[in-house]
C-alpha positions, 0 to 999 in steps of 0.5 A: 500500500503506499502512503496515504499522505500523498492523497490528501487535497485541499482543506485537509492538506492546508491543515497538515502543512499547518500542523508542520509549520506548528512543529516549524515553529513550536506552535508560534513560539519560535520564528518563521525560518525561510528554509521551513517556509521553502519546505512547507511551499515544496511539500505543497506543491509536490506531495498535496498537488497545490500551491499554498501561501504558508505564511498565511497559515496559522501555527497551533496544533488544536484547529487542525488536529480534528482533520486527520482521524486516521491512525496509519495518516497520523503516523505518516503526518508525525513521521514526516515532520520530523525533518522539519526539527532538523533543518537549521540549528536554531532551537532543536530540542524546542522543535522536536519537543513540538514534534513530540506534543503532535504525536502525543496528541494522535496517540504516536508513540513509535521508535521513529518520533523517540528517535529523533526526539532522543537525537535531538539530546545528543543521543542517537542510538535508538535513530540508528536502530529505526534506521536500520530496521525500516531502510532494509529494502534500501540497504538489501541486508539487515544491520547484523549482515551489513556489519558483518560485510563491513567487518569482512572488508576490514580483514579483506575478506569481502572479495567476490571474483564472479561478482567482480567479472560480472560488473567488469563485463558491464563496461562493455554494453552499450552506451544506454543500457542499465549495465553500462550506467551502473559501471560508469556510476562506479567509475566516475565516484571513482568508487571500486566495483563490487567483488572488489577487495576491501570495498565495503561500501561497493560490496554491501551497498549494491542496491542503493547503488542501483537505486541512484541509478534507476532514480538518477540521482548523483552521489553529491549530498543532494543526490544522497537527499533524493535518493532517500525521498524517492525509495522513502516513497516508493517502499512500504517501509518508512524511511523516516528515521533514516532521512532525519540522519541524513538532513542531519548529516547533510544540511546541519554538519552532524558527522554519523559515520566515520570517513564519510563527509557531513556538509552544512546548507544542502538540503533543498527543498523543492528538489527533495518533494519532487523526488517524493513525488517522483517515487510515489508515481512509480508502477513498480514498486522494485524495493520491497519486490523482488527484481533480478536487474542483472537479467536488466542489465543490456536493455536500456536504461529508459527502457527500464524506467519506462516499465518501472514508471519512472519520470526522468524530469526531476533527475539529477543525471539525465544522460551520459554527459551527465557524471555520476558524481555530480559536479562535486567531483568523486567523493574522495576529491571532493573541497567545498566550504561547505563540508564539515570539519571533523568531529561531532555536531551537538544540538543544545 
């Protein structure tokens, strides 16, 4: 079933995009900020379909609550504002206290609201643990398998020659297919190919990989945003906790994994919901469903997503003159003020 908040018109979406700029704002107390304003404004225009003067909309919690009655809608209302406590550092713990005050009064009480409440208070592992147990459709395997891939890389132990001739064989299809576009993904992030030897993240990231693909969306934070957006709407899994993680990661500076680069001022918001929506639309619902893209891999890739109802406007890499890794560069190579110094973000 996918989520039902993308069906919601008129008056009852005014009243969610209410309940949002309620947490936004702590139900007033706190000021409006433009990136909340730009986030309410994509998630009307994307999500409910409308074009919607935010600033004009109240900010308590009580005149809209009446308008959603449903439970699983009330669960999906609460868990997709909880990015909006993530998105500029000014008075987290005051917004996810907001966040905690909605879904108390719909009765939400889920990993997914504690986690991101707890997160704002320094403390992480019960996000971590949400993340992984609801992004396993993204990430294929579980967290014990995939710390067990990683564990395995740290010994060189990860190697897998028939998978690493297969990718190989991959860079001699033609120009337009799937097998093609998924070897020059590799190539230029400069990333090794799966079967590789102590490539952990090529080796236990082999379906996200080809969701970037499929999507078309980069490796730049903003790609990694998107990708997040379109299988969150895709799949039946919710994907909540892990995208509070990565808007932390990737717009507020918050390091959560070692070697791996956090930014400041990379989420955009229009992009973002036009990557929810873009999931949403697909026919084919290839996360949860099982899908061997090997048999795929020569037929073109706008063949593929043509089956898979994939819109390409709204992509990030739209054709082979577009790379991979986007205008950043391969992530290793990668300088930019906006990158994180190292160590770990605190929220007060």
């Amino acid at each position: 079933m996918q989520k039902k908040i993308f069906n919601l018109r008129g008056e009852q979406a005014q009243k969610v995009l209410q309940l949002f700029k309620g947490v936004a704002t702590d139900e007033g107390r706190l000021p409006f900020h433009d990136i909340h304003r730009k986030t309410l404004a994509a998630i009307g225009a994307h999500i409910f379909q409308s074009r919607v003067d935010v600033d004009s909309l109240a900010s308590d919690f009580a005149s809209a609550q009446g308008a959603i009655g449903d439970n699983e809608l009330q669960h999906e209302i609460t868990h997709m504002a909880s990015v909006l406590a993530y998105l500029e550092p000014e008075s987290i713990v005051a917004k996810t206290e907001a966040l905690g005050r909605l879904a108390a009064i719909w009765g939400v009480s889920d990993a997914t609201i504690k986690g991101a409440m707890a997160f704002a208070h320094g403390r992480k592992s019960l996000m971590v643990l949400d993340s992984f147990r609801t992004n396993k459709p993204e990430l294929g395997q579980g967290i014990f398998a995939l710390s067990w891939g990683f564990f395995k890389s740290s010994l060189h132990l990860d190697g897998n020659k028939e998978r690493l001739d297969r990718y190989e064989g991959y860079r001699s299809l033609p120009e337009d297919s799937l097998g093609r576009a998924l070897a020059d993904y590799y190539d230029d992030n400069k990333f090794p190919l799966p079967g590789a030897v102590d490539a952990p993240f090529s080796n236990n990231l082999r379906n996200h990989d080809i969701h970037h693909v499929l999507a078309g969306y980069d490796t730049s934070p903003l790609g990694e945003l998107c990708v997040y957006a379109f299988d969150g709407a895709l799949s039946k899994s919710d994907y909540s906790a892990a995208t509070v993680g990565s808007v932390a990661q990737f717009q507020l500076g918050y390091m959560r994994y070692p070697g791996i680069n956090a930014w400041h001022g990379q989420f955009q918001p229009d992009m973002i919901y036009r990557a929810a929506e873009r999931g949403h639309a697909c026919r084919v619902n290839y996360l949860d469903e099982a899908v061997d893209f090997d048999a795929l891999k020569a037929e073109p890739l706008a063949s593929v997503r043509e089956r898979f109802g994939i819109e390409i406007d709204g992509a990030l890499v739209c054709g082979p003159q577009d790379p991979w890794c986007g205008s950043l560069g391969p992530p290793d190579e990668r300088e930019d003020p906006n990158i994180a110094e190292a160590g770990s973000l605190t929220f007060d």
